[in-house]
C-alpha positions in Angstrom: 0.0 0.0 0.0 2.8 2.4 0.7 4.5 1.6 -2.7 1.0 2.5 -4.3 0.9 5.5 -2.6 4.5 6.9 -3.4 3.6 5.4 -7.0 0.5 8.5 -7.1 2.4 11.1 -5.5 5.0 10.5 -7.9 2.3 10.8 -10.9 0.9 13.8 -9.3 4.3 15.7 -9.5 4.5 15.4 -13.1 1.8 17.0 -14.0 2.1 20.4 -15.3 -0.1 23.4 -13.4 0.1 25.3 -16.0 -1.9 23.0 -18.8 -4.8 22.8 -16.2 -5.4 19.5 -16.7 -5.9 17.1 -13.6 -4.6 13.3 -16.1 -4.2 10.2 -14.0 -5.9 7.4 -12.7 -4.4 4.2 -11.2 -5.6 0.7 -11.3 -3.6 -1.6 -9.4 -4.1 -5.4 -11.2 -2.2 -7.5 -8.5 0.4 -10.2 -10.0 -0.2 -8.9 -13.3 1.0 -5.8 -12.9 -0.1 -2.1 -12.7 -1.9 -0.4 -15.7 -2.4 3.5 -15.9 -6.0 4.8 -17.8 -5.7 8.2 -18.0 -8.5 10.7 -18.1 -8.8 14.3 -18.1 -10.5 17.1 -16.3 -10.2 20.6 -17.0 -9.6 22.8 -13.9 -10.3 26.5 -14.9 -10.6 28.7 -18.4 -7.1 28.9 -19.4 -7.9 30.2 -22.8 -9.4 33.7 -21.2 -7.3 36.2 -22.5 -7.3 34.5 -26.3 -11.3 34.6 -26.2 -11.2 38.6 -25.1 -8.7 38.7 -28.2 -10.7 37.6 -30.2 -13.7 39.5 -29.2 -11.8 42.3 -29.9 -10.9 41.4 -33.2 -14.3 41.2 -34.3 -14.1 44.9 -35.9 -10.7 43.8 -38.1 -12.3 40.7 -39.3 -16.1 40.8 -39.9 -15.7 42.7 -43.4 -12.9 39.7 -44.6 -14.1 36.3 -45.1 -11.6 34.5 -44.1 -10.1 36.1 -41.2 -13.7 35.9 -40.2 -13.4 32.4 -40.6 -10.7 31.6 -39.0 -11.8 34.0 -35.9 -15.1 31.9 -35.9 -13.4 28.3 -36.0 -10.8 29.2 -33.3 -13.9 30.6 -31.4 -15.8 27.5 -31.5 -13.3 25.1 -31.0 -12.3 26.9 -27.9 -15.9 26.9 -26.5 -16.6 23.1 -27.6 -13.5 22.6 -25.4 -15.4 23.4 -22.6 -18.9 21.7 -23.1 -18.3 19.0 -20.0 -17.6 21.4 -18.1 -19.2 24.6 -18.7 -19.4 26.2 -15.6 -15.6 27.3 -15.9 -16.2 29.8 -18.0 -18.4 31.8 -15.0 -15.8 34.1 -13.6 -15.4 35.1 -17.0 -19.2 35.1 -18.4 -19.8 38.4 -17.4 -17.2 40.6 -18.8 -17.2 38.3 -22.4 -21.2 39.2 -22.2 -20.5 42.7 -21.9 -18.2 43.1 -24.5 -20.1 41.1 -26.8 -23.6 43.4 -26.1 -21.0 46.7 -26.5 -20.0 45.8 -29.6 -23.3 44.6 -30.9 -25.3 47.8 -29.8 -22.4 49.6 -31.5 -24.4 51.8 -34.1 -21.6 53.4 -35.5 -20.1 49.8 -37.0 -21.4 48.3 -39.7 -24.2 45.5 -39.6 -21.1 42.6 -40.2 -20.0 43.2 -37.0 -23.5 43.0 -34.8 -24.2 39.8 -36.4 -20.0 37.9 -35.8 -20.8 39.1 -32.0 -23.9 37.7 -32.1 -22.5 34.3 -33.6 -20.0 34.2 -31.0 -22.4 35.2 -28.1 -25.0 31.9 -29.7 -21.5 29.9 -29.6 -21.1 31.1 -25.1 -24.8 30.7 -25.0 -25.3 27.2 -26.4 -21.6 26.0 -24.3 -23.2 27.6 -20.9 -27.2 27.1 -21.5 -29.8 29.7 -22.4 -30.9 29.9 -19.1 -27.5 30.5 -17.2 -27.2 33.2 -20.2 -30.6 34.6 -20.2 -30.3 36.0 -16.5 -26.9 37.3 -16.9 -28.0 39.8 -19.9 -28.9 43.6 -19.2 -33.2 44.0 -18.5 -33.8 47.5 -17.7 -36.5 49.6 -18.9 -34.3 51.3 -21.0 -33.0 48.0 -23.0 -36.6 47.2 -23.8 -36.9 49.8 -26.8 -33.5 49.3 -28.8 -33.9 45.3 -27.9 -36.9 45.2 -29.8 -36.0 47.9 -32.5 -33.1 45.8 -33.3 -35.2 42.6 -33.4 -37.9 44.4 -35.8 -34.9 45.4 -38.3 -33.9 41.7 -38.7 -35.0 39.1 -41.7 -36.4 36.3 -40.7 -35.6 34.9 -44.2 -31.9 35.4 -43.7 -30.6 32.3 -43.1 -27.0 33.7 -42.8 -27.8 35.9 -39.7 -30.2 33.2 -37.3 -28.0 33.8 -34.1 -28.6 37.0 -34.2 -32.2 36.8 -34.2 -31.9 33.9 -31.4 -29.8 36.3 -29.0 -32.6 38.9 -29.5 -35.3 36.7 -28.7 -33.9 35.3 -25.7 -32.6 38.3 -24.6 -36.4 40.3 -25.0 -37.5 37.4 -23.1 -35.6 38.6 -19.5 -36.4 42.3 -20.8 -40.0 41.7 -21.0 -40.1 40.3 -17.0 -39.5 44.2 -15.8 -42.1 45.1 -13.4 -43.9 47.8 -14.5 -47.2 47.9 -16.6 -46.4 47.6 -20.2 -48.4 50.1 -20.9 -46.8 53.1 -19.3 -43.6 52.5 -21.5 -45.4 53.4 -25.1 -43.9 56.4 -26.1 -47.2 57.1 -28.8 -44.8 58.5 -31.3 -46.0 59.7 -34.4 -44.1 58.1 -37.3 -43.2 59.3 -40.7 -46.7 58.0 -42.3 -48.5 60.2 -39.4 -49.5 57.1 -38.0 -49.2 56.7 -33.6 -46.3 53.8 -33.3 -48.1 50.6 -32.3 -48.4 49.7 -28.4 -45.3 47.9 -27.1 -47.3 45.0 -26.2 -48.6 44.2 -29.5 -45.3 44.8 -31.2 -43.8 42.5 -29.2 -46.7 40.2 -30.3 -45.7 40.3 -33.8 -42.3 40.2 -33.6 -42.9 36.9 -32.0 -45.8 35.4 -34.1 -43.2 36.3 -36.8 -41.0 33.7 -35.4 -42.8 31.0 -33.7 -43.3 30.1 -37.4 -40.1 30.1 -38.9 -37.6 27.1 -39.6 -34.6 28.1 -37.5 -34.0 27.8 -33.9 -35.1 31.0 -33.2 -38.7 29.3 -33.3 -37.1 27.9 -29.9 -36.2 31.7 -28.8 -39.8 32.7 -30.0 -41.7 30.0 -28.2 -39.5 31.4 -25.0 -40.3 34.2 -25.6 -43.8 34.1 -25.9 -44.2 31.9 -22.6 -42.5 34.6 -20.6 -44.5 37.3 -21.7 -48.4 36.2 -22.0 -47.8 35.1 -18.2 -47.7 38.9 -16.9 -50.6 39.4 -15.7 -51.4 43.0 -17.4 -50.6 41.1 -20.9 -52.9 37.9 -20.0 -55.9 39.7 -19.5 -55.7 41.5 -22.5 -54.4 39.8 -25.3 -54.0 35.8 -23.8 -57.5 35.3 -25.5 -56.3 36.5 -28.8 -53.4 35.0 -29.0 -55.1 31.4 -28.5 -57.8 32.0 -31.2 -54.4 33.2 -33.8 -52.7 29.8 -32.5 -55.9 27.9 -32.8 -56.6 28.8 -36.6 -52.9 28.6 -37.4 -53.1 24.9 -36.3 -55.9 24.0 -38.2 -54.8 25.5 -41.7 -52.1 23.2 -41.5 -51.7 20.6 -44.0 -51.7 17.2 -41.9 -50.4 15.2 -45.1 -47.5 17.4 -45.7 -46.5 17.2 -41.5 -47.0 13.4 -41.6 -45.2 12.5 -45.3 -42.1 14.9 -43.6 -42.1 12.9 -40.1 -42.3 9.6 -41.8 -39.1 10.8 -44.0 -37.2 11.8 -41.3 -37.6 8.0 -40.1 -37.1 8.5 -36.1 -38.3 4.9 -35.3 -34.6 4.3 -36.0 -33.4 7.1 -33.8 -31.5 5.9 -31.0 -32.7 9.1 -28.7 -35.9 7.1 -27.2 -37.7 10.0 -26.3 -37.4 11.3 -29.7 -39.5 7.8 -30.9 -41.8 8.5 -28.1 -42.5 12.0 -29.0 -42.8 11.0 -33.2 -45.2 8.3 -32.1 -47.5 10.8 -30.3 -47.1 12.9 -33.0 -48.0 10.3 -35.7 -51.3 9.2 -33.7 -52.1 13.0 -33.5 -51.6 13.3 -36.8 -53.9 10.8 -37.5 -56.9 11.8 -35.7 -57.1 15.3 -37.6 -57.8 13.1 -40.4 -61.0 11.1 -38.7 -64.2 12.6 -37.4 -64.1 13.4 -33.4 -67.0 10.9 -33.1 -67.1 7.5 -30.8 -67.3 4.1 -32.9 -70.8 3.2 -32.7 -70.2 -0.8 -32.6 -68.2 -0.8 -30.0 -68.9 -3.2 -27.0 -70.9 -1.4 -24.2 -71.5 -3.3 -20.8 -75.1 -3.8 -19.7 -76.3 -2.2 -16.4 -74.6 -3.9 -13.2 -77.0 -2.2 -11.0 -78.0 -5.5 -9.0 -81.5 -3.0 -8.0 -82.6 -2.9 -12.2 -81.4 -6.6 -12.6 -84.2 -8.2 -9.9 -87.1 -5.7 -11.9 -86.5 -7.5 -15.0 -89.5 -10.6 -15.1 -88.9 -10.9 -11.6 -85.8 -13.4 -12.2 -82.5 -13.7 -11.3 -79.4 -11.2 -12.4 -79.6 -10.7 -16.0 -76.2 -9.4 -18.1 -77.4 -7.1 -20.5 -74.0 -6.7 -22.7 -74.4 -5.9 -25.6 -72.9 -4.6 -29.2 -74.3 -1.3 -29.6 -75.2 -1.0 -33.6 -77.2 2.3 -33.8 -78.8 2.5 -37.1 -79.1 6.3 -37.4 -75.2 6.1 -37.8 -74.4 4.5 -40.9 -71.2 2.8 -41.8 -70.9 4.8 -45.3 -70.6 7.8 -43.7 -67.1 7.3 -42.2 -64.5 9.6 -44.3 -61.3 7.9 -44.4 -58.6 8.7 -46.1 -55.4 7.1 -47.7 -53.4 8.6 -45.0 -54.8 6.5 -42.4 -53.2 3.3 -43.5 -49.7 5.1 -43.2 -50.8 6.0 -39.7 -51.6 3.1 -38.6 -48.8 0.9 -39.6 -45.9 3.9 -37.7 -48.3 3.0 -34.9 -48.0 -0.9 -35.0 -44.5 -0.8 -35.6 -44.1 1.3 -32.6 -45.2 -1.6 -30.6 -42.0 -3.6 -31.5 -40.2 -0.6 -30.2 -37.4 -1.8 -27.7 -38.4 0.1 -25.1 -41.4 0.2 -22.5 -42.3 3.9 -22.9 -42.8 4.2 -26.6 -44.5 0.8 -26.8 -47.2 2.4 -24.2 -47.3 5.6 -26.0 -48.1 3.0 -29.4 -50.3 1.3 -27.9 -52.4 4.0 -26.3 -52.7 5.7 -30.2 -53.9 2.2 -31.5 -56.6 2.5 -29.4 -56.9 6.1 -30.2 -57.3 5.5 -33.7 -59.3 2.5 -33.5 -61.8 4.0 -31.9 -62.9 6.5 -34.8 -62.8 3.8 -37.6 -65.4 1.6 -39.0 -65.9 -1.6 -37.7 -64.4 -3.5 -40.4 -61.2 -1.1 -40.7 -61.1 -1.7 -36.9 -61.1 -5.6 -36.7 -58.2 -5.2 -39.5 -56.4 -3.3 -37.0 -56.9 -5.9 -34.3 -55.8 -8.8 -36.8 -53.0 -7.2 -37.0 -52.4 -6.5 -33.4 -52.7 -10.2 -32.7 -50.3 -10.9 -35.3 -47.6 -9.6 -32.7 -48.1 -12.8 -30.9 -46.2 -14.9 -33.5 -42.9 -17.2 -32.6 -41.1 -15.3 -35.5 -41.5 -11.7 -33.4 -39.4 -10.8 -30.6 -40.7 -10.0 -26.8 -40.9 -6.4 -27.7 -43.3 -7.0 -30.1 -45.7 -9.7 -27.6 -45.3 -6.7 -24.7 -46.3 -4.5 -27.2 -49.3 -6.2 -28.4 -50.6 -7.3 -24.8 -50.3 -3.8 -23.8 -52.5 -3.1 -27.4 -54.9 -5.3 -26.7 -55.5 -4.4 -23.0 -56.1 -0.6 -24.4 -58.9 -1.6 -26.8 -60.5 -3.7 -24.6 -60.4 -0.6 -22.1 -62.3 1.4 -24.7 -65.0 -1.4 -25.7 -63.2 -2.1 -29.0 -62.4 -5.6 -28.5 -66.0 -7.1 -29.7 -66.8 -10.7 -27.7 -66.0 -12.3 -30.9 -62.4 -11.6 -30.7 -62.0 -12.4 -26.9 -61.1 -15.9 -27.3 -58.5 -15.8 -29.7 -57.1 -12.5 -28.0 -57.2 -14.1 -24.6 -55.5 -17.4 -25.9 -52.6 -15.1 -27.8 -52.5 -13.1 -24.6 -52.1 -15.9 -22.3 -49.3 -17.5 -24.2 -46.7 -14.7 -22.9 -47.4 -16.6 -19.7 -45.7 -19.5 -21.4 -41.9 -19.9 -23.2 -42.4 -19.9 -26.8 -40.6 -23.6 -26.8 -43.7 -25.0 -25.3 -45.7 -24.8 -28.6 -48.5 -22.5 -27.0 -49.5 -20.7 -30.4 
């Protein structure tokens, strides 16, 4: 133990202060000997004076592409250093922030240079978190009129120029927090058409319903953005209701064949993130339903009364189940409406069952029985074929679990009719078995 211990003081003395790096680790292996894994820690933000550097060479280089370039990548790699462990750069955060926000709000340099200290304040913002960032930039009363002034002049089709438009965003988000009634800060100038300038509220309103639909990640910002402000309580009462209705008729002159063609493109059922399969599963079955009527299957199985009091009144006999198939004849089969997309639907769905893991083959399951339940009754018992199908000796356990938890959902809804329950409960009780034993 002793010769260990010399061994790792030893090891400790040659490392170097000035890299900041904390490398060793020991392993002792007994007889066969010792080996040394080595790992690596950074200890502070040694490359502080370099970033102010370049900071202040963002003047020199924004109008020269490739001294821009370079500035940029040497940024960047220098940030991306520090991604582990982003809390080093703290003691420095709020003097790179300032300097960053001086030079941006610098009127008298040309746009180039705004939009390189924007890029490198996105590059801090997405090392140290927007939220870490968010509190650290300026939010006086004063900030809120050139903020948004310089948000207003931007392009939302400029595709060059997106950090900038993120930093604004986020940073109107911690401006728009001050508290004092928004409505004491319009300034009701006249402009050059001899129209009154808009209320800062509702300019602040379109500069973010200008955003929340764009393709960037200032949608992100946006959607930030917008949380923050419609929670005051001077802006909720009067434009909350508004703002709902303009969300509410945006979402339904989408085009739910374009979303779900694009999400079954991008293919995330082979994603290894598994809350991104959960989340495109959810979104598949939402999908899905915009294309059915919001109307309950009329055949579906409907229990009888179990009220024991209305069972004895019935020819004065004993208990009498009254379950029953509900087929209501002023509902006609004909008039179900459903299109081509449906079958695409439905398959992402039952392939999400065979998902490898627990929570997206819930999430499945739970839009089979969504679905199910606004189709016809001969689309429907397709759909249950083909959940019972799961239970074959070629599938793996996912794909059993996955129909078990299927079929347990549509007999929760009634849409597992009685004349499916025995070859359900048979497949269903064959997970109890091995599949060696020959059960299906």
């Amino acid at each position: 133990m002793a010769a260990y211990l010399s061994k790792s003081t030893e090891q400790d003395k040659k490392i170097s202060p000035a890299l900041g790096l904390h490398e060793y680790a020991e392993a002792s292996h007994g007889d066969a000997g010792d080996a040394v894994v080595k790992g690596s820690s950074l200890e502070y933000f040694e490359e502080a004076e370099e970033i102010v550097g370049l900071i202040n060479s963002i003047p020199n280089v924004a109008g020269d592409l490739i001294p821009m370039e370079m500035a940029l990548e040497r940024f960047t790699f220098i940030v991306d250093k520090y991604q582990e462990q982003p809390h080093l750069i703290d003691p420095h955060l709020e003097s790179i922030l300032e300097q960053l926000l001086k030079m941006a709000r610098d009127t008298t340099y040309p746009p180039k240079v705004m939009h390189l200290a924007f890029k490198f304040l996105y590059l801090v913002t997405k090392m140290r978190g927007y939220k870490v960032i968010v509190r650290q930039l300026p939010h006086e009363v004063a900030d809120l009129e050139p903020v948004l002034e310089m948000l207003t002049n931007q392009n939302p089709e400029d595709h060059e120029t997106w950090e900038t438009r993120y930093i604004l965003l986020l940073w109107l988000s911690i401006i728009v927090l001050i508290p004092f009634d928004m409505s004491r800060l319009d300034s009701n100038i006249r402009m050059e058409s001899g129209e009154y300038r808009k209320p800062i509220m509702d300019r602040i309103l379109d500069v973010a319903k200008i955003y929340i639909g764009v393709f960037d990640t200032a949608r992100e910002a946006a959607a930030f953005l917008i949380s923050k402000f419609l929670t005051r309580p001077d802006v909720q009462k009067q434009h909350l209701p508004a703002f709902l209705d303009w969300a509410l008729v945006t979402l339904t002159q989408a085009n739910p064949p374009v979303v779900l063609k694009t999400l079954v493109s991008l293919k995330l059922e082979t994603s290894k993130n598994t809350l991104l399969r959960k989340l495109a599963i959810k979104l598949v079955q939402r999908i899905g339903l915009t294309f059915l009527k919001t109307r309950l299957a009329s055949w579906r199985y409907q229990r009888g009364s179990r009220s024991l009091a209305e069972n004895l009144q019935v020819g004065g006999q004993g208990p009498v189940a009254k379950e029953t198939v509900a087929m209501k004849d002023e509902e006609d089969e004909d008039d179900y409406d459903v299109p081509d997309e449906i079958e695409e639907v439905i398959e992402q769905v039952l392939r999400g069952l065979k998902d490898r893991d627990t929570i997206v083959r819930w999430s499945a399951a739970k839009g089979v029985g969504r679905v199910t339940c606004r189709l016809p009754r001969e689309l429907a018992d397709q759909v249950v074929e083909e959940v019972l199908d799961c239970f074959s000796l070629q599938e793996a356990d996912e794909a059993w679990h996955g129909g078990c938890l299927a079929l347990a959902e549509l007999g929760r809804r009634g849409l597992l009719l009685p004349s499916r329950l025995p070859k359900g409960t048979m497949r269903s009780a064959c997970t109890l078995h091995t599949p060696d034993m020959g059960c299906c």
